[in-house]
N, CA, C and O atoms as CSV, one atom per row, in Angstrom:
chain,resi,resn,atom,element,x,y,z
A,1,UNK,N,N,33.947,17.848,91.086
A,1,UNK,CA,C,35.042,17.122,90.502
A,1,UNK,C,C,36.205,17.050,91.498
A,1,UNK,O,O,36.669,18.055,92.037
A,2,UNK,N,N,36.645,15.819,91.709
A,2,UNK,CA,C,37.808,15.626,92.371
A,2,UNK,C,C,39.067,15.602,91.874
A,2,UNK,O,O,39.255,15.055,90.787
A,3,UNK,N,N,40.200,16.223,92.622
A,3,UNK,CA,C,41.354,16.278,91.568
A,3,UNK,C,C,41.759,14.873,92.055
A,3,UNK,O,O,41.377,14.155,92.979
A,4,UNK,N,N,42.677,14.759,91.083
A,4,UNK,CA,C,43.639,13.567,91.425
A,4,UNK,C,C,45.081,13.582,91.066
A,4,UNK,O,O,45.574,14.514,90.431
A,5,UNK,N,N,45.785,12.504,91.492
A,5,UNK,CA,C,46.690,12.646,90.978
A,5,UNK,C,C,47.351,13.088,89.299
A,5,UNK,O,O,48.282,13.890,89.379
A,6,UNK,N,N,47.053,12.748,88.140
A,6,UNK,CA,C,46.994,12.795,87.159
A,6,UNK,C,C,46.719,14.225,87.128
A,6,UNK,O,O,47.358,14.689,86.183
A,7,UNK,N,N,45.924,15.328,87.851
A,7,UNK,CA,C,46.008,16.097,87.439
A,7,UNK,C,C,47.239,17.247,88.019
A,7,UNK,O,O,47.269,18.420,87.645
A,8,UNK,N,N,47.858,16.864,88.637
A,8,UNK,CA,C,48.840,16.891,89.187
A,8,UNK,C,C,49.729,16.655,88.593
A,8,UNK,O,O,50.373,17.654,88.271
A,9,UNK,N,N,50.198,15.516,88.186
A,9,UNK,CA,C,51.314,15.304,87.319
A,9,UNK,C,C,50.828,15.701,85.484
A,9,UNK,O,O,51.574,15.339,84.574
A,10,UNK,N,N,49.714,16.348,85.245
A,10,UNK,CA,C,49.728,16.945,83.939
A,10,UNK,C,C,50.213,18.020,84.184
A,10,UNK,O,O,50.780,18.681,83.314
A,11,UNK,N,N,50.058,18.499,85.695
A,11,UNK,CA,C,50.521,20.425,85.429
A,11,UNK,C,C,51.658,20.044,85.440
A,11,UNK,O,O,52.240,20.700,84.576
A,12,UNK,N,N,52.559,19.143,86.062
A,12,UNK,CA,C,53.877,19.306,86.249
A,12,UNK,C,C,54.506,18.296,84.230
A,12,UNK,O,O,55.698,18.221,83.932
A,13,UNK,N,N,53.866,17.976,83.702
A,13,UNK,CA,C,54.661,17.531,82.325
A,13,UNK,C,C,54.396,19.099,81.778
A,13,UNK,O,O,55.288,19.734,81.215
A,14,UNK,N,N,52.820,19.728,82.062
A,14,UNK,CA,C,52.921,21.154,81.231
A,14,UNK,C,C,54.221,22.038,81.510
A,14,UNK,O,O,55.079,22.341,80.681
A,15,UNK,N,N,54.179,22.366,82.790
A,15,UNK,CA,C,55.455,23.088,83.028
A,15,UNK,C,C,56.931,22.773,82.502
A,15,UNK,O,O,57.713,23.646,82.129
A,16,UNK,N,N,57.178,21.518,82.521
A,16,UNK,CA,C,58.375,20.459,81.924
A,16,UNK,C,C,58.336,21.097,80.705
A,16,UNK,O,O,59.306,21.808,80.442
A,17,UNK,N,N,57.478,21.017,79.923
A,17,UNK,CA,C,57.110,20.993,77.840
A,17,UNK,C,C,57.413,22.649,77.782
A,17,UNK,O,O,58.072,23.336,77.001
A,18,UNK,N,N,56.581,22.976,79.037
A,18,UNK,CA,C,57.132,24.803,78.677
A,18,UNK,C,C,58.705,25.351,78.971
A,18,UNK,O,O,59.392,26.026,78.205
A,19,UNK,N,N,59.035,24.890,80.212
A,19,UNK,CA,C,60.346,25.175,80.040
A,19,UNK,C,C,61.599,24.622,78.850
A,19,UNK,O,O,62.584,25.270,78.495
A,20,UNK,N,N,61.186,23.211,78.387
A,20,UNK,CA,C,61.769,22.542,77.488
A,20,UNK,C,C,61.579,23.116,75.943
A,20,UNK,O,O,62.362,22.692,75.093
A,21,UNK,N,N,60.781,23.862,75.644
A,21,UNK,CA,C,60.176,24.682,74.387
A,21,UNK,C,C,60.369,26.213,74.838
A,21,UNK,O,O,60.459,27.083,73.971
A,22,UNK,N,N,60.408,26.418,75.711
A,22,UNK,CA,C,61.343,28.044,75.965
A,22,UNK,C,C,62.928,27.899,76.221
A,22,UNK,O,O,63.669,28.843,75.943
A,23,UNK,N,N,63.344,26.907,76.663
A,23,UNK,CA,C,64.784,26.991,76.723
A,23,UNK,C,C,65.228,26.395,75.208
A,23,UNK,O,O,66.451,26.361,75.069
A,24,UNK,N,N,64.614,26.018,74.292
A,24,UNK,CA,C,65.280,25.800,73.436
A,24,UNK,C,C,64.337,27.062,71.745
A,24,UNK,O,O,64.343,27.099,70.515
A,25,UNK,N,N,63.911,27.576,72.559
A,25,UNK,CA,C,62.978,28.380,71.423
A,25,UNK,C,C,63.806,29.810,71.578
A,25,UNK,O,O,63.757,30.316,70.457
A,26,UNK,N,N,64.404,30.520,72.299
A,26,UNK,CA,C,64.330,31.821,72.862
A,26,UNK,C,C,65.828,31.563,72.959
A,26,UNK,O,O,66.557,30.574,73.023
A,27,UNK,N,N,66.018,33.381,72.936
A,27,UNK,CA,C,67.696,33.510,72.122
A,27,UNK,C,C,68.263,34.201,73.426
A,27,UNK,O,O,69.492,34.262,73.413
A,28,UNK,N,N,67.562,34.824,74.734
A,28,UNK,CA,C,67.753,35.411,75.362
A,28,UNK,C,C,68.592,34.794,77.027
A,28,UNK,O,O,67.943,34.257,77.925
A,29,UNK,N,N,69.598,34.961,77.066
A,29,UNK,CA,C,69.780,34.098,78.209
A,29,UNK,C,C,69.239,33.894,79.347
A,29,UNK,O,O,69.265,32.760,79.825
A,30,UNK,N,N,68.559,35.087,80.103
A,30,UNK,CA,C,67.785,35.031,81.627
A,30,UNK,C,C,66.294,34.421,81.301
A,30,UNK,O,O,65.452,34.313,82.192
A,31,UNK,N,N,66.050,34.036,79.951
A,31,UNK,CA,C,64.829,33.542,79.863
A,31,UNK,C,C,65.071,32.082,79.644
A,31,UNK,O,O,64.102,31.322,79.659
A,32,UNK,N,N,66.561,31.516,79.394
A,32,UNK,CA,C,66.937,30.349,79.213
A,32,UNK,C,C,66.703,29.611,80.222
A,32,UNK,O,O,66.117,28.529,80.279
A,33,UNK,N,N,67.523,30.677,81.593
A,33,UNK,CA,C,67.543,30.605,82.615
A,33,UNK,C,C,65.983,29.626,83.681
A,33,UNK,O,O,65.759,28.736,84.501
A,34,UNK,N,N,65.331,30.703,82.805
A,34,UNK,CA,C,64.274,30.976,83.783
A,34,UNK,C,C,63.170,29.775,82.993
A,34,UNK,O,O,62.008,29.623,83.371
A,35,UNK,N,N,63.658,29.162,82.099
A,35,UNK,CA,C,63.119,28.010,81.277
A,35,UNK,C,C,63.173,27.024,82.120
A,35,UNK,O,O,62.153,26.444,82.492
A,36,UNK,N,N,64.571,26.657,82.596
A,36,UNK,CA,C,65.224,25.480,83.558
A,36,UNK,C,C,64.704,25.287,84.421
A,36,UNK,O,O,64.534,24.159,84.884
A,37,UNK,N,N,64.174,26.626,85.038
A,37,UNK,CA,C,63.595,27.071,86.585
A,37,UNK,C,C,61.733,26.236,86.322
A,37,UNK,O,O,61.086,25.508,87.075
A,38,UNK,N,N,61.406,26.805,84.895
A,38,UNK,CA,C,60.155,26.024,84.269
A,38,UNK,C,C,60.551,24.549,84.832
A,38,UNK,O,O,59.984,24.140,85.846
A,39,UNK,N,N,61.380,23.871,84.270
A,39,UNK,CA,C,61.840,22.438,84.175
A,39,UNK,C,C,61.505,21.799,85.370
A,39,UNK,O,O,60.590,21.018,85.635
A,40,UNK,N,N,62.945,22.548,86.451
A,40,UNK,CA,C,62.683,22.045,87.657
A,40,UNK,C,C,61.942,21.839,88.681
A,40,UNK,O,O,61.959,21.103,89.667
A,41,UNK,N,N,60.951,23.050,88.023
A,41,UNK,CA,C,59.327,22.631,88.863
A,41,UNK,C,C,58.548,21.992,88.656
A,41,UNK,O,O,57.671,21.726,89.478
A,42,UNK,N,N,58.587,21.653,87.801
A,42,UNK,CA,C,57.680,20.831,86.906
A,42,UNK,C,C,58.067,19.098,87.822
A,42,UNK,O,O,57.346,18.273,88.383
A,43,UNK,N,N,59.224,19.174,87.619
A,43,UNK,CA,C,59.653,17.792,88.376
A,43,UNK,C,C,59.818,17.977,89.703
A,43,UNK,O,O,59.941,16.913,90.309
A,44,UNK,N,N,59.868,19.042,90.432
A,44,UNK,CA,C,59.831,19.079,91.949
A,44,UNK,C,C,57.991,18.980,91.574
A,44,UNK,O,O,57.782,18.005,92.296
A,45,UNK,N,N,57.197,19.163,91.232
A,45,UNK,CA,C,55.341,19.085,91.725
A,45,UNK,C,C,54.865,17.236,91.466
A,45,UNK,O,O,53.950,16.531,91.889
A,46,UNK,N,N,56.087,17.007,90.522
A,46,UNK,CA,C,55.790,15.352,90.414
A,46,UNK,C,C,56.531,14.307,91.378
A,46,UNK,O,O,56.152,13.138,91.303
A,47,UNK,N,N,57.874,14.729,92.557
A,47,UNK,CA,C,58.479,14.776,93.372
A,47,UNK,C,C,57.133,14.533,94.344
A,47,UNK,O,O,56.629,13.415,94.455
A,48,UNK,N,N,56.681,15.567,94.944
A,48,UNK,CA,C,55.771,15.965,95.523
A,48,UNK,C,C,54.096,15.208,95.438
A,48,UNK,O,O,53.356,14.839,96.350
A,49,UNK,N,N,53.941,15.187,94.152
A,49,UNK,CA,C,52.907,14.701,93.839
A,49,UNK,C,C,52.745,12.776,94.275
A,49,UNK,O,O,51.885,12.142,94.888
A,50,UNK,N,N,53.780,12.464,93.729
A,50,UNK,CA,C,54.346,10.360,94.180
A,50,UNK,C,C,54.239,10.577,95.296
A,50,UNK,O,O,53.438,9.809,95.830
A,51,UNK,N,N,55.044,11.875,96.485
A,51,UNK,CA,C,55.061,11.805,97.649
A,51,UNK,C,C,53.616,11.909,98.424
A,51,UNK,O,O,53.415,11.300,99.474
A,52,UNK,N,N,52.746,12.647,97.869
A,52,UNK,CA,C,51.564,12.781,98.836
A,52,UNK,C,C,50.749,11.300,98.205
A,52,UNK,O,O,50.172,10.539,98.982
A,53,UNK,N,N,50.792,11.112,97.111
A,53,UNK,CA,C,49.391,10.273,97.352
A,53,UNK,C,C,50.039,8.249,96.875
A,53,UNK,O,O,49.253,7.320,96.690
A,54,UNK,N,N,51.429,8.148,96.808
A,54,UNK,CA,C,52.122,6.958,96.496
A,54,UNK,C,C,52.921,6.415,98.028
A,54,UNK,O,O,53.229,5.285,98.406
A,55,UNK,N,N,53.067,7.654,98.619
A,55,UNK,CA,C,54.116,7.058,99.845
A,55,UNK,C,C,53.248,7.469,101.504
A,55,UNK,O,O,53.215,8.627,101.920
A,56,UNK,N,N,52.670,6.401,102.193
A,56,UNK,CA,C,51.959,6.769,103.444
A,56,UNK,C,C,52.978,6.903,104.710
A,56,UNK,O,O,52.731,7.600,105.694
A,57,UNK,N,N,54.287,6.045,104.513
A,57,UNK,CA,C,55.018,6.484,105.910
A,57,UNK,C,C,56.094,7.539,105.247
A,57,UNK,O,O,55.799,8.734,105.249
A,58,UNK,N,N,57.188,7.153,104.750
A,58,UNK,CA,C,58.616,8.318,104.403
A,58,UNK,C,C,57.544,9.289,103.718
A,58,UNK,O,O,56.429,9.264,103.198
A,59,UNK,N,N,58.876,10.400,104.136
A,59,UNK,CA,C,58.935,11.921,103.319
A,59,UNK,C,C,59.820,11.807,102.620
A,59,UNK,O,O,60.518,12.821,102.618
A,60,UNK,N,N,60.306,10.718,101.726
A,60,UNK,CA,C,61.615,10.268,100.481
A,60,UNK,C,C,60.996,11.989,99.550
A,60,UNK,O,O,61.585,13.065,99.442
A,61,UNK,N,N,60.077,11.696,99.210
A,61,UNK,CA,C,59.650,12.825,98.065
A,61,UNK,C,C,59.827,14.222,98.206
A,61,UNK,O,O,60.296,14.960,97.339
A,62,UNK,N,N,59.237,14.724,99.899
A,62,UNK,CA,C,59.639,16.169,100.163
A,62,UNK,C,C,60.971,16.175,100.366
A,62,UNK,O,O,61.496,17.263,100.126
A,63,UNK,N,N,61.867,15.099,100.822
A,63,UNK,CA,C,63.091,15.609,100.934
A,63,UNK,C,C,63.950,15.574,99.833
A,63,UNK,O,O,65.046,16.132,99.877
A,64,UNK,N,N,63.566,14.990,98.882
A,64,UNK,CA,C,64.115,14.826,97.665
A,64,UNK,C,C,63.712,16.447,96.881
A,64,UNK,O,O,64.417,17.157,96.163
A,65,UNK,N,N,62.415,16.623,97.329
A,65,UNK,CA,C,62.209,18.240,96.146
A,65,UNK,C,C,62.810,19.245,96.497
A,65,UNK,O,O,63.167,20.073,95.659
A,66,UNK,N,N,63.174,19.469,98.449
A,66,UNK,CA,C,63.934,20.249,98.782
A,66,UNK,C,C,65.362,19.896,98.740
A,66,UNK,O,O,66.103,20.875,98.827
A,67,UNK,N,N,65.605,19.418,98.694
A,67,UNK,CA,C,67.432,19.568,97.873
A,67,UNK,C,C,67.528,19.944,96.885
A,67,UNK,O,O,68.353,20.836,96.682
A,68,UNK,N,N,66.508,19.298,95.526
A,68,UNK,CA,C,66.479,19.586,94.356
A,68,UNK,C,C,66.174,21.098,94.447
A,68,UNK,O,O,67.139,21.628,93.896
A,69,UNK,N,N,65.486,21.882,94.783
A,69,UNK,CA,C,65.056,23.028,94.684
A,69,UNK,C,C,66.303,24.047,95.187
A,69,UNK,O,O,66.544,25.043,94.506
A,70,UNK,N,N,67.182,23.731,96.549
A,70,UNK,CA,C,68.030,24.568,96.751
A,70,UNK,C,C,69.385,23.968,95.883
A,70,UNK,O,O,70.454,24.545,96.082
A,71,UNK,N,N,69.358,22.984,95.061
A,71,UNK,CA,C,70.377,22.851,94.163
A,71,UNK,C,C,69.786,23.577,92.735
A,71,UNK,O,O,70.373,24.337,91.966
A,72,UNK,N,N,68.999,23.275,92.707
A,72,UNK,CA,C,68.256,24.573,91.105
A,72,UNK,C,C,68.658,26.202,92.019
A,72,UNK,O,O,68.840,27.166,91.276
A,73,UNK,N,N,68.761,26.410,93.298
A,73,UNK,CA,C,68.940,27.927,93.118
A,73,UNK,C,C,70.297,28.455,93.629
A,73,UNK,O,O,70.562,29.568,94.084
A,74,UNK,N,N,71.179,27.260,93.422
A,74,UNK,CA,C,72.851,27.384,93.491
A,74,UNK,C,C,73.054,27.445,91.853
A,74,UNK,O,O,73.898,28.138,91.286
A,75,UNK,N,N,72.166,26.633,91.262
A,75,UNK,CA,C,72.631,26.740,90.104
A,75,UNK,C,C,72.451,27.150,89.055
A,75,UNK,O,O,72.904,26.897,87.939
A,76,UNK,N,N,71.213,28.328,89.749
A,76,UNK,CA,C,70.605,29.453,88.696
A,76,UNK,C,C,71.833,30.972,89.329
A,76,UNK,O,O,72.101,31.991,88.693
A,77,UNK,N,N,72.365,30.557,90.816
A,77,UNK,CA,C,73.174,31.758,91.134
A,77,UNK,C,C,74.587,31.961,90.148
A,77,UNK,O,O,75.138,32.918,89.605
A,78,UNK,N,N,74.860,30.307,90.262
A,78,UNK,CA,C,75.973,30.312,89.490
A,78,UNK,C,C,75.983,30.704,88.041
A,78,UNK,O,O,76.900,31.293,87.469
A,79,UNK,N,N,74.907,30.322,87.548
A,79,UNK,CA,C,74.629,30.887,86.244
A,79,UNK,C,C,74.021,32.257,86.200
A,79,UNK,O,O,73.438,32.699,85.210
A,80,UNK,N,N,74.142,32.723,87.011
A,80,UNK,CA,C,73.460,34.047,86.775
A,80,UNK,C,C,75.279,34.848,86.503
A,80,UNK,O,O,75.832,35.382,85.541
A,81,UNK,N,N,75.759,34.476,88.197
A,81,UNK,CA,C,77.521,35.287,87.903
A,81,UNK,C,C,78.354,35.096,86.510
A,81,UNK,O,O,79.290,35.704,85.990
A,82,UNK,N,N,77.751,34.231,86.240
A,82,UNK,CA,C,78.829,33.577,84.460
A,82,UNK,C,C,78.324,34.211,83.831
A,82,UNK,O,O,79.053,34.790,83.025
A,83,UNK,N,N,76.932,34.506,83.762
A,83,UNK,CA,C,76.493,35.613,82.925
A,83,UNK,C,C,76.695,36.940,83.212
A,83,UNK,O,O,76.680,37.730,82.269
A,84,UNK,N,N,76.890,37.365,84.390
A,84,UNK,CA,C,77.373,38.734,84.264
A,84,UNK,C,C,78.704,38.670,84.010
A,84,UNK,O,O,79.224,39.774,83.853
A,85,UNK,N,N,79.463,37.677,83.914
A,85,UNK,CA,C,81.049,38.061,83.816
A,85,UNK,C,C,80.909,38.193,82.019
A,85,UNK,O,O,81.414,39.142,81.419
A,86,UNK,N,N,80.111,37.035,81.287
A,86,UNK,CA,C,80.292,37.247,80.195
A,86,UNK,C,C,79.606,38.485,79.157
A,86,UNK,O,O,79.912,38.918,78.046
A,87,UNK,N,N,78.317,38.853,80.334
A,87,UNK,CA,C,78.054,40.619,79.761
A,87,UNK,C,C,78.687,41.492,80.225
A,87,UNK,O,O,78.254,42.622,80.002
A,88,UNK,N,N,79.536,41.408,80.779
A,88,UNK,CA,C,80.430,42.419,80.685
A,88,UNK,C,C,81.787,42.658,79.694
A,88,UNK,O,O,82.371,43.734,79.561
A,89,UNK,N,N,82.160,41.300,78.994
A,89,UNK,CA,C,83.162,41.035,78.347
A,89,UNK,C,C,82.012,41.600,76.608
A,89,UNK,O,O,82.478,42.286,75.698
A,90,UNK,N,N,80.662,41.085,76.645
A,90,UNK,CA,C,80.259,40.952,74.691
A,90,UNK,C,C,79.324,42.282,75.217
A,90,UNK,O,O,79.270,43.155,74.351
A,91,UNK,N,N,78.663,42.568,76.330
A,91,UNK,CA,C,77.685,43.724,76.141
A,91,UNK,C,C,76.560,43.179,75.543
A,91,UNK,O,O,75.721,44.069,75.401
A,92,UNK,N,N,76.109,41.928,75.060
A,92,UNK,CA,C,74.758,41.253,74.832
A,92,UNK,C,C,74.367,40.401,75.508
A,92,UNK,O,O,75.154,39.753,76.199
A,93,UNK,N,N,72.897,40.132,75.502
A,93,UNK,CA,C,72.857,38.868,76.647
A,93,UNK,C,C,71.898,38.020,75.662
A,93,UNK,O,O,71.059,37.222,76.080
A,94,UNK,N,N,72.158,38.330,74.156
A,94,UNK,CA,C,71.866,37.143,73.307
A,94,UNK,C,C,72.834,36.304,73.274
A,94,UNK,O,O,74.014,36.647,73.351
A,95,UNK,N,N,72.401,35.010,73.148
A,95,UNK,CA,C,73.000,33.563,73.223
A,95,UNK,C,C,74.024,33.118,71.983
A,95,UNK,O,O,75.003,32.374,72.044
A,96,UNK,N,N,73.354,33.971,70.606
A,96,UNK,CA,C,74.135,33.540,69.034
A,96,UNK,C,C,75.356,34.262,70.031
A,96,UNK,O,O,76.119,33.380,70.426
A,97,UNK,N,N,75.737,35.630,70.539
A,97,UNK,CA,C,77.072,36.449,71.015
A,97,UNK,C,C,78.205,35.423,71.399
A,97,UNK,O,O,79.410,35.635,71.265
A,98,UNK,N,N,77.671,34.366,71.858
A,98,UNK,CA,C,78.780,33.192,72.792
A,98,UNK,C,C,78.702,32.144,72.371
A,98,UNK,O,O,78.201,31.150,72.898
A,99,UNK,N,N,79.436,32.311,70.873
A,99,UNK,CA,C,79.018,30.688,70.528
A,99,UNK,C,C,80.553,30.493,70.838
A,99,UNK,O,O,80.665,29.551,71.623
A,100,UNK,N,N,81.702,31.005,70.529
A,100,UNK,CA,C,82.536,30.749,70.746
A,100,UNK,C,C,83.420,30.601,72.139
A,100,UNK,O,O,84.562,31.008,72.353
A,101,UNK,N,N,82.643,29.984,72.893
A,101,UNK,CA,C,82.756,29.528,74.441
A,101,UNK,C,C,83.527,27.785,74.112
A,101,UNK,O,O,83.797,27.041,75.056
């Protein structure tokens, strides 16, 4: 069996559906976190995926997943410090704790 594209872009909608059903299922913030991180891979492997088998001259696609990827990990840092500033203020790192943000 040969893979193909399609199977490629199913792992990357699976990963999408999982992070999108854990970031909104789960009360815990570093798993919210780490939902997004689901997300953004999911769309960096379909990035990737158009790029290898849709585009024969540009690298539009790899250079597009690597930005995206070091902008998902500025902006899992940044969200990581907001979360320690705000566990240190409630002492929980459940999500109901901060509704009043």
């Amino acid at each position: 069996m040969e893979i193909t594209m399609y199977h490629y872009l199913f792992l990357g909608l699976i990963l999408f559906i999982t992070g999108v059903i854990g970031s909104i299922m789960v009360k815990n913030v570093i798993k919210v976190l780490i939902s997004i991180e689901f997300m953004l891979m999911g769309i960096n492997i379909n990035f990737i995926t158009f790029a290898t088998f849709c585009d024969n001259i540009k690298f539009d696609g790899y250079i597009i997943s690597l930005f995206y990827t070091g902008i998902g990990a500025v902006e899992l840092a940044v969200a990581m410090y907001l979360f320690y500033l705000m566990f240190q203020k409630r002492e929980s790192d459940n999500i109901e704790k901060y509704s009043e943000l």
